[in-house]
BANUTOR-609491 format. One record per residue: x, y, z of N, C-alpha, C in turn. Coordinates in steps of 0.001 Angstrom, whole numbers, padded with zeros to 6 digits. Example, Ala and Ser with C-alpha at 12.3 -4.5 7.8 and 13.67 -1.06 7.14 Angstrom:
! residues 2
013190; -005690; 007800; 012300; -004500; 007800; 013200; -003300; 007800
012850; -002250; 007080; 013670; -001060; 007140; 012900; 000030; 007870
//
This chain:
! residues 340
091866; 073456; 121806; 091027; 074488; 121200; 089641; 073938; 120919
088700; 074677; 120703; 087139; 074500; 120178; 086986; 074651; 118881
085666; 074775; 118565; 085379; 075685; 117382; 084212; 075929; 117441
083461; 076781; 116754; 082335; 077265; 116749; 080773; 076168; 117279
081116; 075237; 116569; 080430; 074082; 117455; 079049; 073807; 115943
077779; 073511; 117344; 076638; 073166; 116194; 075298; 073781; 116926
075856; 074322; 118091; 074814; 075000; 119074; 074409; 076063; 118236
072902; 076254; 118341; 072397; 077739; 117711; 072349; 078633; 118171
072573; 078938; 119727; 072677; 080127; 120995; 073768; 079389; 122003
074464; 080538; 122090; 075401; 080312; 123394; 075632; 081501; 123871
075707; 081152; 125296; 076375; 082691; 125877; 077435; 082376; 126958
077920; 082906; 127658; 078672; 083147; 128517; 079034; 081922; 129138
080095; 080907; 128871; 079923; 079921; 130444; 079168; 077745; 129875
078932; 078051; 128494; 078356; 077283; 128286; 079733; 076685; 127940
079766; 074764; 127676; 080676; 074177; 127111; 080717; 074125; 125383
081741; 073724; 124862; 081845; 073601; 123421; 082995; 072317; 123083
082615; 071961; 121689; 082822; 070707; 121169; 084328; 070413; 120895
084965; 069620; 120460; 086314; 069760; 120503; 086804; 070393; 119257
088079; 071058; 119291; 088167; 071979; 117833; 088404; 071018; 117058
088473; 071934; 115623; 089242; 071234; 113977; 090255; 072182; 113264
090312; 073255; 114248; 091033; 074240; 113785; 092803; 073946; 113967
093560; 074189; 112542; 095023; 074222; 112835; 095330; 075641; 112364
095926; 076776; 113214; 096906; 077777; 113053; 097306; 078018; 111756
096470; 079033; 111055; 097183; 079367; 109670; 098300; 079988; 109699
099211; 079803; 108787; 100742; 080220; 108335; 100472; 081553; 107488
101463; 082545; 107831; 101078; 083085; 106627; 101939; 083117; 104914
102705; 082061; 105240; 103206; 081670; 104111; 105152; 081611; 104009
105485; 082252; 103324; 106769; 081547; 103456; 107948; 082533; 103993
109042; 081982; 104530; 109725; 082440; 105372; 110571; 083901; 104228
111523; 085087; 105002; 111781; 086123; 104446; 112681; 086119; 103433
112443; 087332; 102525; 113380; 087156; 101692; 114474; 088094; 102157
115825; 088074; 101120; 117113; 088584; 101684; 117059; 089588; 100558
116124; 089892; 100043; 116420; 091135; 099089; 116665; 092624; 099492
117375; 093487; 098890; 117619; 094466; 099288; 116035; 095792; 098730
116053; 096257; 099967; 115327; 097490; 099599; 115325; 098972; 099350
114695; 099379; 098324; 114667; 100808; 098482; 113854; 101760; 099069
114264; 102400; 099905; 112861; 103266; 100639; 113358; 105015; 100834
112451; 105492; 100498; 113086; 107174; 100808; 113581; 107045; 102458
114275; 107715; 102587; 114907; 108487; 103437; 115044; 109817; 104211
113742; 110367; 104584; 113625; 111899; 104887; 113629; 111691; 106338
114423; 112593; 107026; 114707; 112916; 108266; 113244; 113443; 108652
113057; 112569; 110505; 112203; 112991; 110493; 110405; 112771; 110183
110524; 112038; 109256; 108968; 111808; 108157; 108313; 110678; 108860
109034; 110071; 109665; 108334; 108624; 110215; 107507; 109078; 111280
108991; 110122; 112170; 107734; 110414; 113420; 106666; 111320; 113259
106616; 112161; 112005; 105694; 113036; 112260; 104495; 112463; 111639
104901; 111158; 110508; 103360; 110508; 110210; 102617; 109775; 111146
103487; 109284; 111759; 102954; 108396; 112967; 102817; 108668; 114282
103724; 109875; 114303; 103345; 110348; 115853; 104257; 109488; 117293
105621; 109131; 116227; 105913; 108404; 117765; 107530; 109173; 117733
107860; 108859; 119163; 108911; 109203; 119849; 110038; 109665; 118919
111148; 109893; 119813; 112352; 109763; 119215; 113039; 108762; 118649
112941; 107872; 119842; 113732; 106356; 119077; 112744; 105044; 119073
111765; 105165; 118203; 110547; 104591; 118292; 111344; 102947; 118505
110312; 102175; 118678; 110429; 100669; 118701; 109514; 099711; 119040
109517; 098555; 119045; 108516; 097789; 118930; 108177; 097424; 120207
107501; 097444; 121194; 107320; 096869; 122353; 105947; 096046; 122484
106603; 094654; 123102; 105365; 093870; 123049; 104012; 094089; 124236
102964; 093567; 123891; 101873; 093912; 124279; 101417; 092641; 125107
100422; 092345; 126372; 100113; 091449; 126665; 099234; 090759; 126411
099341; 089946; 125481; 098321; 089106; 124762; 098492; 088007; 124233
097696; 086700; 123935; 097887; 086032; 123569; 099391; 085567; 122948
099858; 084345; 122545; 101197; 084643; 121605; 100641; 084433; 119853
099291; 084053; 119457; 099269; 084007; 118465; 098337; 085026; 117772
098463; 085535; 117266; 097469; 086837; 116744; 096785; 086394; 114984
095859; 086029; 115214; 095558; 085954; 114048; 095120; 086563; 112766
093896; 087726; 113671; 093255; 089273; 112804; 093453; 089921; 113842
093064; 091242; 113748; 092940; 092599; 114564; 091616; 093598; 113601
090600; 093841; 114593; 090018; 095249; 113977; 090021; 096406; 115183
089718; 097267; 114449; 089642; 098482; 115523; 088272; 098911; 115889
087736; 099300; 117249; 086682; 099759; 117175; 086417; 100556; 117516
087008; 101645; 116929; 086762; 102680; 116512; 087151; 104094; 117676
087088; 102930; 118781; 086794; 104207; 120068; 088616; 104174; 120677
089871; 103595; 120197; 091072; 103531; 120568; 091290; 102034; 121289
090363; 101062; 121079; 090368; 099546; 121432; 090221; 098599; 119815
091048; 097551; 120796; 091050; 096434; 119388; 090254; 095235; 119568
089908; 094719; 118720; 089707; 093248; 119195; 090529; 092546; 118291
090740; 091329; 118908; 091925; 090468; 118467; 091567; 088902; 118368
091564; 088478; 117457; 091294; 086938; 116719; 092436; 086095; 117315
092544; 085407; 117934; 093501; 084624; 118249; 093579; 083144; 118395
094256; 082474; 118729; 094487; 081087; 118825; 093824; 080459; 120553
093628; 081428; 121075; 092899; 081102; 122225; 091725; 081903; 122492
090926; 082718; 121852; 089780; 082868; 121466; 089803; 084436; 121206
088486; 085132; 121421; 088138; 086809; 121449; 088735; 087590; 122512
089561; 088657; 122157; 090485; 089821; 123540; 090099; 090910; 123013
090091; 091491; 124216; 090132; 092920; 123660; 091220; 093908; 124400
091528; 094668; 123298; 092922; 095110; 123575; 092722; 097085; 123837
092816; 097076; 125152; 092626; 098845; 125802; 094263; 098975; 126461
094778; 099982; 125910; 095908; 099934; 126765; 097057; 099391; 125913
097799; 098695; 126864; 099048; 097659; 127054; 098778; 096435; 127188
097339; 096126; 127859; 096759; 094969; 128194; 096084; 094481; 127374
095274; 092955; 126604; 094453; 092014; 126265; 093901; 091283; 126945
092804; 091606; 127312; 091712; 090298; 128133; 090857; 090339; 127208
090198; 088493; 127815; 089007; 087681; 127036; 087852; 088304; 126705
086658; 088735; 126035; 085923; 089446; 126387; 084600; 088118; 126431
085139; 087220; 125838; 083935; 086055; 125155; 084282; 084722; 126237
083727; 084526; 127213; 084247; 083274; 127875; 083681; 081818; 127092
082694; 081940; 126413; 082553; 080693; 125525; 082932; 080735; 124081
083923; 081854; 124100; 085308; 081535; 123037; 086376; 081206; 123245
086776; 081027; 124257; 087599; 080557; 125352; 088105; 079180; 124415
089630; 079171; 123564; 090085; 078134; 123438; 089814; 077942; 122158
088675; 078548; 121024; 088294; 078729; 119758; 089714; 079756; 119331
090408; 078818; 117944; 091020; 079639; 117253; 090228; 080647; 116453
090303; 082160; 116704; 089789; 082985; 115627; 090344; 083728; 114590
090034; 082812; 113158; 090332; 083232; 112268; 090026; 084296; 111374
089208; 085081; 111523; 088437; 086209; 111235; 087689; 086467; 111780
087249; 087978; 111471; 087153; 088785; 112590; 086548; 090310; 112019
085684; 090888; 112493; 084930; 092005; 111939; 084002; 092826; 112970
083830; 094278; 112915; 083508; 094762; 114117; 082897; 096174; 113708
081702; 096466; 113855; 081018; 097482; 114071; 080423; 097917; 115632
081170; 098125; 116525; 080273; 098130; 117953; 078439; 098587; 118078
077743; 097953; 118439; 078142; 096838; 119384; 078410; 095422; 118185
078181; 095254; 117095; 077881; 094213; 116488; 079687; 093648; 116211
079527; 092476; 116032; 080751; 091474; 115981; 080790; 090451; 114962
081386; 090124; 114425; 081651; 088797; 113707; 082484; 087817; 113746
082494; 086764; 114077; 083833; 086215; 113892; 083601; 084576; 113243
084853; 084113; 112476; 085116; 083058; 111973; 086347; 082179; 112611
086124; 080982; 112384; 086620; 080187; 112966; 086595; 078875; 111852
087071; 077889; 112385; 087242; 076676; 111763; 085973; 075759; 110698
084889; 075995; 111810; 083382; 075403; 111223; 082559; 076742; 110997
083097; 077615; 110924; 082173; 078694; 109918; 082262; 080221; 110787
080517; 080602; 111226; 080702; 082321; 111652; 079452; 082411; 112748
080032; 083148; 113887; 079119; 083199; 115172; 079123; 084816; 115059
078074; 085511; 115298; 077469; 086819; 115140; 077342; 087171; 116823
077150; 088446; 117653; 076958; 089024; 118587; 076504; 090657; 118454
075360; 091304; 118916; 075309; 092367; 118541; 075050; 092845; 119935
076052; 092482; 120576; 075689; 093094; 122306; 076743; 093341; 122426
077982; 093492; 121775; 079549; 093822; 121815; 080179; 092382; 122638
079734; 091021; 122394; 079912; 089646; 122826; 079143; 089482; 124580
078060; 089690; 124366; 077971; 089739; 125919; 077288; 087928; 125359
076351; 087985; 124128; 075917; 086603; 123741; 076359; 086115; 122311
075999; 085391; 122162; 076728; 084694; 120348; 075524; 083841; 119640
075148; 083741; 118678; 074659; 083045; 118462; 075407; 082401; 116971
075170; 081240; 116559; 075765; 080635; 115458; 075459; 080649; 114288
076013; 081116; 112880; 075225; 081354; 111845; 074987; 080874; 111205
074154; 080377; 110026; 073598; 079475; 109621; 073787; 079591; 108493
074358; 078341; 107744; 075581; 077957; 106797; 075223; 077339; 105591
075695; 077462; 104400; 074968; 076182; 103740; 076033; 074799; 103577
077181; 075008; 104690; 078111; 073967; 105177; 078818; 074697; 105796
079653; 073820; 106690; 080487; 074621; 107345; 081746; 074268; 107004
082604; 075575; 106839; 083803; 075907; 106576; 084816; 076681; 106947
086004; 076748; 106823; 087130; 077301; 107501; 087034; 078917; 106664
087007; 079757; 107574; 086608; 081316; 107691; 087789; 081982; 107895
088482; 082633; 106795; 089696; 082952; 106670; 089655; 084802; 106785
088427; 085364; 105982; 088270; 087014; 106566; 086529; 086974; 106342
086311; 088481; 107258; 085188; 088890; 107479; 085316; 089834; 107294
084348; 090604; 106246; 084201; 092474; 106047; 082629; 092523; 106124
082661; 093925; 106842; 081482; 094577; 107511; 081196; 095743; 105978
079927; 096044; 105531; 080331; 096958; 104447; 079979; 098539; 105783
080433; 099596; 105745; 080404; 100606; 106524; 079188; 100933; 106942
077991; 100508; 106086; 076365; 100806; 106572; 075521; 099403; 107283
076852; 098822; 107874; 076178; 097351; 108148; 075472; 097795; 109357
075583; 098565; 110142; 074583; 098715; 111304; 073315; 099016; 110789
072889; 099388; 109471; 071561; 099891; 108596; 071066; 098527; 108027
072660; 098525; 107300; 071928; 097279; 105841; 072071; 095443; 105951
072757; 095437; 107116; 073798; 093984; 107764; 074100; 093682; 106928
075099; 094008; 106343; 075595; 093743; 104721; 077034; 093177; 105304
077491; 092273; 104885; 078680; 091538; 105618; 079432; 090673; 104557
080630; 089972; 104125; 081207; 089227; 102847; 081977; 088065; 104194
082161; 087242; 103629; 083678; 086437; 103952; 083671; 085219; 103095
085349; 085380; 102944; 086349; 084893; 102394; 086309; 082988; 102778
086107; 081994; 102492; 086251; 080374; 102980; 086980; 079566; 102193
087568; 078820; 102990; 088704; 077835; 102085; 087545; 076711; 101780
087559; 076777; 100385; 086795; 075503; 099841; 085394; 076446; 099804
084842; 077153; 100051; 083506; 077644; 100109; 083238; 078842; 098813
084722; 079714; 098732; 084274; 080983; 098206; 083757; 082229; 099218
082995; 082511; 098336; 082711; 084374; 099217; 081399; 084081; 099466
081066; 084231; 100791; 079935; 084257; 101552; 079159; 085655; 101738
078033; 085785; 101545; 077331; 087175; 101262; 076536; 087136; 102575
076076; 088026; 103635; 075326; 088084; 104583; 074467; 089194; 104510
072900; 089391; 104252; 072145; 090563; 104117; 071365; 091003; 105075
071311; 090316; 106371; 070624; 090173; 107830; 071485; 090400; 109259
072898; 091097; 109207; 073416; 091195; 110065; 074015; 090098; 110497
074526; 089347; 109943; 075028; 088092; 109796; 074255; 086551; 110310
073086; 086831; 110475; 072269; 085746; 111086; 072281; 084318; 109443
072593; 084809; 108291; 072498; 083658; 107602; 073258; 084607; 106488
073853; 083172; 105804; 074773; 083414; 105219; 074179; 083018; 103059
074729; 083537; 102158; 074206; 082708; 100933; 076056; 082544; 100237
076536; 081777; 099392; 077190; 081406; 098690; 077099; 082811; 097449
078053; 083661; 096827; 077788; 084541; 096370; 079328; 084012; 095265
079210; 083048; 094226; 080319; 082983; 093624; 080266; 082348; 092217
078974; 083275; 091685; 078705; 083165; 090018; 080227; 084015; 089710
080890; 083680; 088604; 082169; 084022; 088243; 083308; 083470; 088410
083339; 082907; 089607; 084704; 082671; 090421; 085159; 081147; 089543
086414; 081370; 089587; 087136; 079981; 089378; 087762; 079552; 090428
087325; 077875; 090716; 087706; 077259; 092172; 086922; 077823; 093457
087191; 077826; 094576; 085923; 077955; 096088; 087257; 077976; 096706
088869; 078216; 096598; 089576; 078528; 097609; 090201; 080140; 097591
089468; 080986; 098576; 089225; 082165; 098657; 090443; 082321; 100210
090771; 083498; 099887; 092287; 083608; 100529; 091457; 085264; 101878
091232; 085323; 101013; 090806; 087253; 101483; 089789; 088181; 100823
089343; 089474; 101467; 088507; 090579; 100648; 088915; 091533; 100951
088095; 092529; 100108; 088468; 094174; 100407; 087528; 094854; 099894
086865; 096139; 100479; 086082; 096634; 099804; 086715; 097674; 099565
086182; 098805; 098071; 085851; 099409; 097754; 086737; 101109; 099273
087127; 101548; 098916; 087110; 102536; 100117; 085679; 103308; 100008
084931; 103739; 099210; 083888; 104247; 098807; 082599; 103785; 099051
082753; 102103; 099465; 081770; 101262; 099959; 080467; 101582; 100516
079508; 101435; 100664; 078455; 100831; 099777; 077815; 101980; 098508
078829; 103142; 098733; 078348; 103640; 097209; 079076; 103156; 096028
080107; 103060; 095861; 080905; 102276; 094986; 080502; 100506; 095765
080004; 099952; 094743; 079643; 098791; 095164; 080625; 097562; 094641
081933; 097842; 095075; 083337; 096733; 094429; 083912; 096406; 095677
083792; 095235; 095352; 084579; 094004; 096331; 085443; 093458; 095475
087001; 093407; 095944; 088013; 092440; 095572; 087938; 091096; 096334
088150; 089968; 095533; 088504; 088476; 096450; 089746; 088321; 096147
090287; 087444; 096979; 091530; 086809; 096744; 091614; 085000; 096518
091536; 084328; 095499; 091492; 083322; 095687; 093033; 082353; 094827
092581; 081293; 095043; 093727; 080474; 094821; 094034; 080477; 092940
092997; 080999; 092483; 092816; 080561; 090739; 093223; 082232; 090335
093063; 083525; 091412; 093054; 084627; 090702; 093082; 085330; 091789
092717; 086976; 091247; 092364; 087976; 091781; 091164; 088028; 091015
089838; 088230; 092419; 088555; 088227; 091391; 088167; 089990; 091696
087051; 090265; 090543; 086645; 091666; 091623; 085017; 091868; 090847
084035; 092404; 091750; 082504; 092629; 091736; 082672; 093761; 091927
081578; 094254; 090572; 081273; 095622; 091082; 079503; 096268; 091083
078928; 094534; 091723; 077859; 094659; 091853; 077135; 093828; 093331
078250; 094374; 094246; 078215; 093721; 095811; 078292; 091961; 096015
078968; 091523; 094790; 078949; 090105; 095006; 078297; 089323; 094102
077527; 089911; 093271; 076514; 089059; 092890; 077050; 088255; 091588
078062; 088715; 090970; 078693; 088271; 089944; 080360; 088690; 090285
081229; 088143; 089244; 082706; 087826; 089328; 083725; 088008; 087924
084501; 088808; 088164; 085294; 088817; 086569; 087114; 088655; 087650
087507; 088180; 086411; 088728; 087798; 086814; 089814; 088710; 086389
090618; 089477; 087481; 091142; 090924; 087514; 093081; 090490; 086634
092916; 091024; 085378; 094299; 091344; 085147; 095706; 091124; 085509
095805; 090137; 086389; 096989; 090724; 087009; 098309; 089570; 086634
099349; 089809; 086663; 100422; 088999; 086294; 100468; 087311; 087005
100781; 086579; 086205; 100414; 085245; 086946; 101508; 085164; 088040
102934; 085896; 087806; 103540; 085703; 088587; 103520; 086410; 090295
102451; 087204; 090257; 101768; 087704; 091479; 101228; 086834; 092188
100837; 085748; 092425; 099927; 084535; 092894; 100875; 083621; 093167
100464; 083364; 094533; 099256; 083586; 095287; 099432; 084834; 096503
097929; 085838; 095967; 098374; 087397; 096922; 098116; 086781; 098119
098969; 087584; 099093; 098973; 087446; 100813; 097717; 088874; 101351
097814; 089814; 100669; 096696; 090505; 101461; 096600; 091925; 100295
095559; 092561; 100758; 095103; 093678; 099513; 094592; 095143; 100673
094904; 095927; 099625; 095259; 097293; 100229; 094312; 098305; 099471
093020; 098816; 099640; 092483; 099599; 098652; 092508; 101001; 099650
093188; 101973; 098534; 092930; 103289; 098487; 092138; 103599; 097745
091703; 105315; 098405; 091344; 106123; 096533; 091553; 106208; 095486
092958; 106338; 095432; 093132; 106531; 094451; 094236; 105500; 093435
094631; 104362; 094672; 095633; 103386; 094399; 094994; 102318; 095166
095022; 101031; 094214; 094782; 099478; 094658; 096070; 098871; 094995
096623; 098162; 096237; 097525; 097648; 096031; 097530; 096089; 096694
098422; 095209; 095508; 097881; 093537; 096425; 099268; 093633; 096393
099379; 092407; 097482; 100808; 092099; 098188; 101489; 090513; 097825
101904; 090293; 097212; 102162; 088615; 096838; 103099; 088354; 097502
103021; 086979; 097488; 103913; 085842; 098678; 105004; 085645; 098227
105547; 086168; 097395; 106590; 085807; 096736; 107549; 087164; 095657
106392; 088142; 095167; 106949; 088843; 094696; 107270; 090484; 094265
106529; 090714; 095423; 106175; 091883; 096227; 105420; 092696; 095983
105147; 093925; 095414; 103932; 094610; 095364; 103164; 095019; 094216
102317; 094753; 094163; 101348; 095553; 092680; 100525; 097080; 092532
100804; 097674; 092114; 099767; 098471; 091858; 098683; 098818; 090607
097666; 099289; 091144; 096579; 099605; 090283; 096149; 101151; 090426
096673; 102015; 089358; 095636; 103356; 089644; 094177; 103909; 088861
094226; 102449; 088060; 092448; 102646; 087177; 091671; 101397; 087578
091621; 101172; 088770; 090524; 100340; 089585; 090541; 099175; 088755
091642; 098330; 089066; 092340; 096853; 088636; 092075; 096704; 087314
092051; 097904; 086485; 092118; 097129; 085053; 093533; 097051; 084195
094680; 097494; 085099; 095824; 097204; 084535; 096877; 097072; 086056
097787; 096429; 086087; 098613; 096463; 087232; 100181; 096503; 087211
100801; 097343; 087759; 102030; 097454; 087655; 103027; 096897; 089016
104055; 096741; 088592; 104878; 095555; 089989; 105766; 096528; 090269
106368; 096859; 091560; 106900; 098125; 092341; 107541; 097303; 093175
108867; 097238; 093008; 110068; 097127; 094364; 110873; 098045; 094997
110080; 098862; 095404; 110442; 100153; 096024; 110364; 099624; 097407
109685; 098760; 097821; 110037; 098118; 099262; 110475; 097048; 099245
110306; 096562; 098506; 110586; 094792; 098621; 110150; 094062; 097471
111316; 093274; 096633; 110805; 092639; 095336; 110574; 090934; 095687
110340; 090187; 096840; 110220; 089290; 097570; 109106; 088887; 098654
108822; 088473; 099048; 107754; 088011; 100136; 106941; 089341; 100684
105679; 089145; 100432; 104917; 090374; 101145; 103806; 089527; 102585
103839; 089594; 103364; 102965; 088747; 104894; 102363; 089637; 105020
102392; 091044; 104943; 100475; 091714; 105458; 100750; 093003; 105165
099509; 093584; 104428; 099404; 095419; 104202; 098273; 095664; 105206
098412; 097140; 105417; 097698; 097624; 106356; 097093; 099338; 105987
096283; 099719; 105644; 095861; 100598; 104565; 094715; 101791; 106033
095200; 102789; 105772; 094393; 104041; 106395; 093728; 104840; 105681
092672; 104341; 104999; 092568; 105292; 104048; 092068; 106796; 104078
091464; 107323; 105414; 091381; 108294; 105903; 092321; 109257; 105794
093225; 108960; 106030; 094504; 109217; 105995; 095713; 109174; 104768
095322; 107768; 104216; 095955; 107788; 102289; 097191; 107372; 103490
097382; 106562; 104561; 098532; 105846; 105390; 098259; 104248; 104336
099884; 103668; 104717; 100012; 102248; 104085; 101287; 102113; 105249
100921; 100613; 105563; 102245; 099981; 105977; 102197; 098503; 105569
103372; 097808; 104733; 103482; 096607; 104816; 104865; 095962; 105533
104592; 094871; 105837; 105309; 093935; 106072; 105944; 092387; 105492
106965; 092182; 105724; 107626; 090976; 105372; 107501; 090429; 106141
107594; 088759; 106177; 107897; 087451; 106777; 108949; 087885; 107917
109818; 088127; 107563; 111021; 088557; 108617; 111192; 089461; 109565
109421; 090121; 109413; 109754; 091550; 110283; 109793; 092684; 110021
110237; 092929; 108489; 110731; 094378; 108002; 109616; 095239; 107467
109370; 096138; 107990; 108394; 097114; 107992; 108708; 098268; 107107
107423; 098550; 106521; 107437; 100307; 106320; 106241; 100559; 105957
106596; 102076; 106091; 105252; 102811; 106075; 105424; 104066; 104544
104266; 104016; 104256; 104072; 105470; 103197; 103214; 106152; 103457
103113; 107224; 103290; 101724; 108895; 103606; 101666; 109296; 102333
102524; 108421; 101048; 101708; 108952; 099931; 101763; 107900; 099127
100519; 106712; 099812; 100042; 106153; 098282; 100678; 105090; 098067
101880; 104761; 098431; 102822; 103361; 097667; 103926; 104762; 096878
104259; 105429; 097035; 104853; 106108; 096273; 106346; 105570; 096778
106210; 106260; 098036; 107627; 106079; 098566; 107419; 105613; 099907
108179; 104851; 100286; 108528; 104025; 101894; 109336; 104860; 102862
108979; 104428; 104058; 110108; 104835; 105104; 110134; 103709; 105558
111330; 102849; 105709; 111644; 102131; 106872; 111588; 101859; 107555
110928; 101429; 108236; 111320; 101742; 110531; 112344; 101201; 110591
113035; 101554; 111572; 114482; 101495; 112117; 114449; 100099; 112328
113826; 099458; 112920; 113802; 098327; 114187; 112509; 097456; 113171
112826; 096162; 113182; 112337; 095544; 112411; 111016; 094869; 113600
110029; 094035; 113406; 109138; 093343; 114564; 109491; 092451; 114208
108981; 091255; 114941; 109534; 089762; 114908; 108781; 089121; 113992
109314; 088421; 113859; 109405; 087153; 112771; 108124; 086639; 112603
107550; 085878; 111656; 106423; 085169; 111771; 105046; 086652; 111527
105040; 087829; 111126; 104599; 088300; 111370; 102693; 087525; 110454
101631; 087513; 110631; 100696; 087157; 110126; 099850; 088589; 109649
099767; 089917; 110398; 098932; 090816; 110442; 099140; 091560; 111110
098876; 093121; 110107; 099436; 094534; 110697; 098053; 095126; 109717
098353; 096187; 111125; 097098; 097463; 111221; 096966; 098261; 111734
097280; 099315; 110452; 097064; 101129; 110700; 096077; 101658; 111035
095663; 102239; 112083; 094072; 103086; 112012; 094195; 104730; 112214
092901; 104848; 111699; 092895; 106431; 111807; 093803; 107458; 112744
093976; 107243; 113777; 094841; 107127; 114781; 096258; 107077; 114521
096755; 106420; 113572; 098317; 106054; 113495; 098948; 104880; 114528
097947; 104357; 115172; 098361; 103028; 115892; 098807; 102114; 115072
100184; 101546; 115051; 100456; 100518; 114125; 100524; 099048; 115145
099733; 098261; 115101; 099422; 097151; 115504; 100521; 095524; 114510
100931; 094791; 115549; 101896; 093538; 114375; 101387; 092422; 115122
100737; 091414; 114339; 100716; 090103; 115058; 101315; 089305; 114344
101514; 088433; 115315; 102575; 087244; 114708; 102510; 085648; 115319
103069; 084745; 114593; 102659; 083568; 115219; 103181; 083534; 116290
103263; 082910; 117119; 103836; 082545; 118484; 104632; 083707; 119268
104750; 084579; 118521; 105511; 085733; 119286; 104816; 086276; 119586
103516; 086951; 119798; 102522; 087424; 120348; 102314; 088962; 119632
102050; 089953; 120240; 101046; 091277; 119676; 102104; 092633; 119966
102222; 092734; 118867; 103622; 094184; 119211; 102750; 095169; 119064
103549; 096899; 119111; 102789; 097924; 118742; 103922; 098620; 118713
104311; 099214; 117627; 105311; 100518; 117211; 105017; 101635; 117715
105630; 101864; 118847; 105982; 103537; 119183; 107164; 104669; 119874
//
């Protein structure tokens, strides 16, 4: 593998330095707890739109999936362990040949504009990757997520998440980056989320190793969010309208319905390991997942679950609902499923 390197322009075809990147985990293997999930005949396929005897069928892509975004037009792009794909179809091809072999660890997408993170920090493209250039850091660090705020094609307003760094603020379309972590306790930052309301509601959640942090002044300051110690350390965060929900590695789900100032713990799916939520908010869709595979979905909120029949494989790292009802699963070494 590569990594982002120390070059300030690259495009197509050029060589790169040897990586530093190792394959993030997403934490610990499944639990055997039993779940509760409604049961309505029926309710799965008509939220999602699939078949009779839906199921997981794998996709051709990489085997390690690291992020997924959507862009918007019924294509994905996909962060992986062997660099940038883009996913039309059934199929995944490269779109970046001098990402070629770069693990990508985050990942963010407004067409044409791009983001992605990797091991030594964040390479920007606003030609939909036809070029890259490298962004400019005040060190370089391992780049765990990237969020676009919805007016970034206006305002290049951009966040990410760094192990050892904290939350990185970008106000130029990602060409340079500032350190944005008055508040925070510790610089090991797990994840973000904005606001569904974003950039008029100006709240960003972090996820870090000391807490759940949350800004509700685009970053610029940090208060440390309420939440039970035994929730930590969260695996991924889910903002609705009208419901916040974080997912812990260990003890399954939280909710918030007065914008994280109190949180309640819900084992209505799973009181054990949570590996990735996946939030539609267009839609008020949720699906999470376990370590082991076991899926479900809700159309109202975290209220109530449906099941899927057929579990996805193991190792799952990252799942994602879009407007659409495409449910997307990546996973380590097992490669890129899609429920239908």
């Amino acid at each position: 593998m590569k990594t982002l390197g120390k070059v300030q322009r690259f495009h197509h075809g050029k060589a790169w330095a040897r990586p530093k990147l190792t394959v993030l985990s997403s934490g610990q293997s499944g639990s055997q707890s039993l779940m509760r999930c409604s049961a309505q005949a029926g309710r799965l396929a008509t939220i999602l739109q699939f078949g009779v005897m839906p199921a997981w069928h794998k996709l051709d892509a990489p085997d390690t999936i690291l992020c997924i975004a959507a862009c918007g037009d019924g294509r994905w792009l996909l962060g992986t362990s062997d660099g940038l794909y883009l996913l039309a179809g059934q199929a995944a091809e490269p779109i970046a040949p001098t990402l070629r072999g770069v693990a990508i660890s985050a990942l963010a997408v407004d067409p044409p504009h791009i983001l992605v993170g990797a091991a030594d920090g964040i390479a920007y493209s606003h030609d939909f990757g036809a070029s890259w250039t490298y962004a400019q850091l005040t060190a370089p660090r391992q780049v765990v997520q990237l969020v676009m705020s919805p007016a970034f094609a206006r305002e290049g307003l951009a966040f990410a998440a760094a192990m050892g760094g904290g939350i990185w603020r970008s106000q130029n379309g990602g060409h340079s980056w500032e350190e944005c972590n008055f508040g925070l306790i510790g610089r090991e930052a797990f994840g973000l989320a904005l606001a569904p309301a974003f950039p008029l509601d100006p709240t960003v959640l972090a996820m870090l190793e000391d807490g759940l942090f949350i800004s509700r002044t685009r970053g610029e300051s940090w208060a440390l969010v309420p939440l039970d110690a035994d929730a930590h350390p969260l695996a991924a965060l889910a903002l609705l309208p009208q419901v916040w929900i974080a997912g812990s590695e260990r003890h399954g789900l939280y909710f918030s319905t007065n914008r994280g100032a109190s949180w309640e713990r819900r084992r209505d799916f799973s009181g054990g390991p949570i590996a990735a939520l996946a939030a539609s908010p267009a839609y008020q869709r949720v699906a999470v997942a376990r370590p082991d595979g076991l899926v479900a979905v809700s159309e109202d909120a975290g209220e109530s679950w449906t099941r899927l029949p057929r579990r996805a494989p193991e190792g799952v790292l990252v799942l994602t609902l879009d407007d659409s009802a495409v449910l997307l699963c990546g996973t380590q070494q097992r490669g890129l499923w899609r429920y239908a």
